[in-house]
N, C-alpha and C positions, 0 to 999 in steps of 0.2 A: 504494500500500500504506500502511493507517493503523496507526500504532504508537499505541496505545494508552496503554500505561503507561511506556513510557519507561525501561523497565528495562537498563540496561548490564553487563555482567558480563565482566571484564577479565583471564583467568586469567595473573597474572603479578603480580608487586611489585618488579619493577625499575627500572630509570631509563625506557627507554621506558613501560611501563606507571604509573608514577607520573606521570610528566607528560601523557600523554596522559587520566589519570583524574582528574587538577586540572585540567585546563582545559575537560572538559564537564560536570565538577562545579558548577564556579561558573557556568554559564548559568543554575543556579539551575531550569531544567525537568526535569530527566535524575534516574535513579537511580543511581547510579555505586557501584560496587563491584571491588574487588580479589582476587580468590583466590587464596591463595599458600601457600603448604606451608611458608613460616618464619614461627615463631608470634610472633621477635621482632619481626620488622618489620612485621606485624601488629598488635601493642600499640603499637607506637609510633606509628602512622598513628594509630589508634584514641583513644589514651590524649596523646599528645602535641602532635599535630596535624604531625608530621614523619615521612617515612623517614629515620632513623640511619642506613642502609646506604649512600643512591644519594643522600640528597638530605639532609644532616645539618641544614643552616644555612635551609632552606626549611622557610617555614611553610603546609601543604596550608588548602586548602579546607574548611569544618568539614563540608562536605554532602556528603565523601567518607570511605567507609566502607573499612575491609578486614575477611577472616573467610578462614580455615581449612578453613570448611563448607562442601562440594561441593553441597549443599543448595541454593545459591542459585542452583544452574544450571537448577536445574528453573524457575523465575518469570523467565529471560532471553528477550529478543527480541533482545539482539545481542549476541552473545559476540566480544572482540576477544582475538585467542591472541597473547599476547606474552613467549612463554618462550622457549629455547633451538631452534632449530629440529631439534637432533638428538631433541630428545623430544616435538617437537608431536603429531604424529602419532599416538604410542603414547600420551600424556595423553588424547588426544579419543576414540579408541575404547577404552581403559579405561572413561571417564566419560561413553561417548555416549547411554546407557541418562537421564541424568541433563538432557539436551537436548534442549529439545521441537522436534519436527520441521520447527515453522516460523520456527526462530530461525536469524536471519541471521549466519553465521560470519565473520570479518573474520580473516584469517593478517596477521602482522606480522611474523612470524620473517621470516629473509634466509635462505635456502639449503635442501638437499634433505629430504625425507621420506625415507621408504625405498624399495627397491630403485630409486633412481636416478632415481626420480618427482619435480615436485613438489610441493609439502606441498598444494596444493590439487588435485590428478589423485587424492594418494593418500588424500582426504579424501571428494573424490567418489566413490570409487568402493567406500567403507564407508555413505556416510551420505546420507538423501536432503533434507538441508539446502541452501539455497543459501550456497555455499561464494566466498567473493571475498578478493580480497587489497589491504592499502593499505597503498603503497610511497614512497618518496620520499627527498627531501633533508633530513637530519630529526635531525639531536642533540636528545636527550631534556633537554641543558642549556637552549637556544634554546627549544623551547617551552616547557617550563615556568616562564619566566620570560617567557610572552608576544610574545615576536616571533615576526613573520608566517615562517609556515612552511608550505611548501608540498610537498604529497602526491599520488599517483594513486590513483583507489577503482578497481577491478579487477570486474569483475562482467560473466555473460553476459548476467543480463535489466536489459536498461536501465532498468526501471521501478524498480528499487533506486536509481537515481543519484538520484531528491528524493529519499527516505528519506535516504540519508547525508548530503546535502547539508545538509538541514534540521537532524540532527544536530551538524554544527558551525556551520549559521549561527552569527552573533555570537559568534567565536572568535578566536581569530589563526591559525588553522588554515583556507588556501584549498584546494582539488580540485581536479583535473581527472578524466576519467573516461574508461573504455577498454572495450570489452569482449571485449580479447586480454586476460583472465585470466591465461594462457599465457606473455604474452609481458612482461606484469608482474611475475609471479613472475623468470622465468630472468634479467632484466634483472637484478635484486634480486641475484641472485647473480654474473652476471659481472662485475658493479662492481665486486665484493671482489675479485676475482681482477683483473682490469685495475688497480686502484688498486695494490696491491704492487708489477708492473713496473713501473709512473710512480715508487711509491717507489725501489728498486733504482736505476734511473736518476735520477733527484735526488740519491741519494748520493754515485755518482760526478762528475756532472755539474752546478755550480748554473749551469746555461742555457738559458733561457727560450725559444731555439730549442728547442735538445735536446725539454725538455719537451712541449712542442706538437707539436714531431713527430711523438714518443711516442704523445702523446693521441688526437692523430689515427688513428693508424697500432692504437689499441687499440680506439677508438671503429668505425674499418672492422672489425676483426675481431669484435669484439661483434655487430655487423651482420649479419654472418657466421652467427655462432655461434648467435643468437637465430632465425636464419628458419629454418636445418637445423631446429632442434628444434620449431618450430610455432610462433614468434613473429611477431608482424608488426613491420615495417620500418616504420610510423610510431610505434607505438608508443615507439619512442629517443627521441622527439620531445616526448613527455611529462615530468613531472615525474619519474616513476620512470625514464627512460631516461640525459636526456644532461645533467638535473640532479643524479639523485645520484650516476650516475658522479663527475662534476664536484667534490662534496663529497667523496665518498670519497679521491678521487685526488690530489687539490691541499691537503686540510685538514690538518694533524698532531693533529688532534684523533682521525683515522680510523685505529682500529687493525690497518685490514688496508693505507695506508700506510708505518704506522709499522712493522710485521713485514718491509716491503720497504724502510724506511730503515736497519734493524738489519739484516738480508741485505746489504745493498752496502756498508754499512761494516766487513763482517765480526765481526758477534757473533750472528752466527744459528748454531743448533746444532738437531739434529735433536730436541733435549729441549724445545724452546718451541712446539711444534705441542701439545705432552700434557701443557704448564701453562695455555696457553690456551685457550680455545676459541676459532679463526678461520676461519669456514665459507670465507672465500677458498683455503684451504690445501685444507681438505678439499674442496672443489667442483673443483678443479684437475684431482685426479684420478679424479673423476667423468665431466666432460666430456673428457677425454683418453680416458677409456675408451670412453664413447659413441662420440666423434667416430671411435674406430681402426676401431671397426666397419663404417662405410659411408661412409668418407673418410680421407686421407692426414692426421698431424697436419705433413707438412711445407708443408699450405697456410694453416697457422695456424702463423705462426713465434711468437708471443707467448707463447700458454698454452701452446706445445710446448717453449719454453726454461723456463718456469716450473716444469711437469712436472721435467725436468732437476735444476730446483734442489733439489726438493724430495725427487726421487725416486736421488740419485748422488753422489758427492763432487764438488760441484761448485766451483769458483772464481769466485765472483761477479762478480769484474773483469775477466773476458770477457762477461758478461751484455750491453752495449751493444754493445758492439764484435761479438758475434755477430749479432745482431739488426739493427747498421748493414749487415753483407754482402746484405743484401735491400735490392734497392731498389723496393719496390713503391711 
């Protein structure tokens, strides 16, 4: 497939989306664009050569633009979706009139679409786009400051994998490539949710056993939890699998971590789930609910004690000590 004009259109102005729109800006071949619905961070890309918001002290690419105007979706050949994932969904078929039917959709968000789909099942099954997702081990500080950072492109027709590839040739951004779309996306999201127990347990525990235990014992159930839903079991194997688990789970730079280091030292309060957004929290009892319907959740002790925490007056400080009574 030849891409022509090179058109990129990156609906988001956030730290993922700013830095993944400076680093294909400066390849110096690409048209890179941002579309964002705050006009300030907009002028300041435009007029200053910084985002104020996400990225104050970094100075962008000049070949990267932002705009306001939905307009620019119409001249896209890859639209990459890098907003909130509670509102991916409901942005793209608002504005799907405005996307030509051969532009290739790249999802970035991390967690569900609606009715408990996700974002890329509930994307296919509005729009006759080839819909893909690219996941990974990935702070939007690291790459936009150019260290090598590595990603999974998600796509059912392989003949997409040189298009993207070629897109970041001469980057700091490496791929691998999958075409369990499926099982890219769920990964994406049981990481948040796996990463908070590793936190919880770090809180109480700084033991490097303990931890690996943990990991392990979160990494089988991910396993688990990924093939029920329609994932494949090499896919972990990838960069979106048992790398950015990996990131998520171990960095404190990772906020779905750090809501399970604040949970085991006891200042979690049922009010920080509705100041943040932490698609771990909310995914928790997503898959809880899926999984009760054609399986016990007491074969999954992990996300069945996380459910608990979230959903009961729970006591954090049995959080291990529950989870040690299995010895699987």
């Amino acid at each position: 497939m030849a891409i022509e004009k090179n058109n990129i259109c990156i609906v988001g102005s956030g730290s993922i989306a700013t830095a993944l729109g400076n680093v294909l800006a400066a390849k110096g071949t690409l048209k890179v664009v941002l579309l964002s619905i705050e006009k300030a961070v907009v002028e300041s890309i435009n007029h200053s050569r910084k985002n104020f918001k996400y990225f104050p002290n970094q100075i962008l690419n000049e070949a990267l633009s932002a705009t306001t105007d939905k307009s620019v979706l119409k001249n896209a050949e890859i639209v990459f979706l890098a907003i909130p994932s509670v509102n991916t969904v409901d942005y793209v078929i608002q504005n799907i009139n405005l996307i030509p039917e051969n532009a290739i959709i790249i999802n970035l968000a991390k967690g569900f679409g609606n009715e408990n789909k996700t974002i890329v099942d509930c994307l296919n099954e509005k729009m006759p786009n080839s819909v893909c997702s690219l996941k990974g081990p990935s702070f939007a500080r690291e790459i936009i400051n150019n260290l090598p950072t590595a990603m999974t492109f998600g796509a059912e027709d392989e003949k997409l994998f040189d298009v993207i590839e070629n897109i970041f040739s001469d980057t700091n951004i490496y791929l691998d490539f999958s075409t369990d779309v499926k099982g890219v996306e769920l990964l994406s999201i049981l990481k948040n949710i796996y990463a908070i127990a590793i936190g919880i347990a770090d809180a109480h525990f700084n033991s490097p056993n303990l931890r690996f235990m943990f990991l392990t014992r979160a990494f089988k159930e991910m396993k688990s939890i990924n093939h029920q839903f329609g994932g494949r079991t090499e896919t972990m194997f990838n960069y979106c699998g048992i790398g950015d688990f990996g990131l998520t789970a171990l960095n404190d730079l990772s906020r779905n971590r750090t809501l399970g280091l604040l949970i085991g030292k006891g200042f979690f309060s049922k009010d920080i789930p509705s100041k943040v957004l932490l698609e771990g929290r909310v995914s928790v009892q997503i898959f809880c609910d899926e999984i009760s319907k054609t399986n016990s959740l007491k074969n999954f002790h992990i996300i069945s004690e996380l459910y608990k925490v979230f959903n009961s007056d729970y006591d954090s400080s049995h959080f291990v000590s529950k989870l040690l009574e299995f010895r699987n």
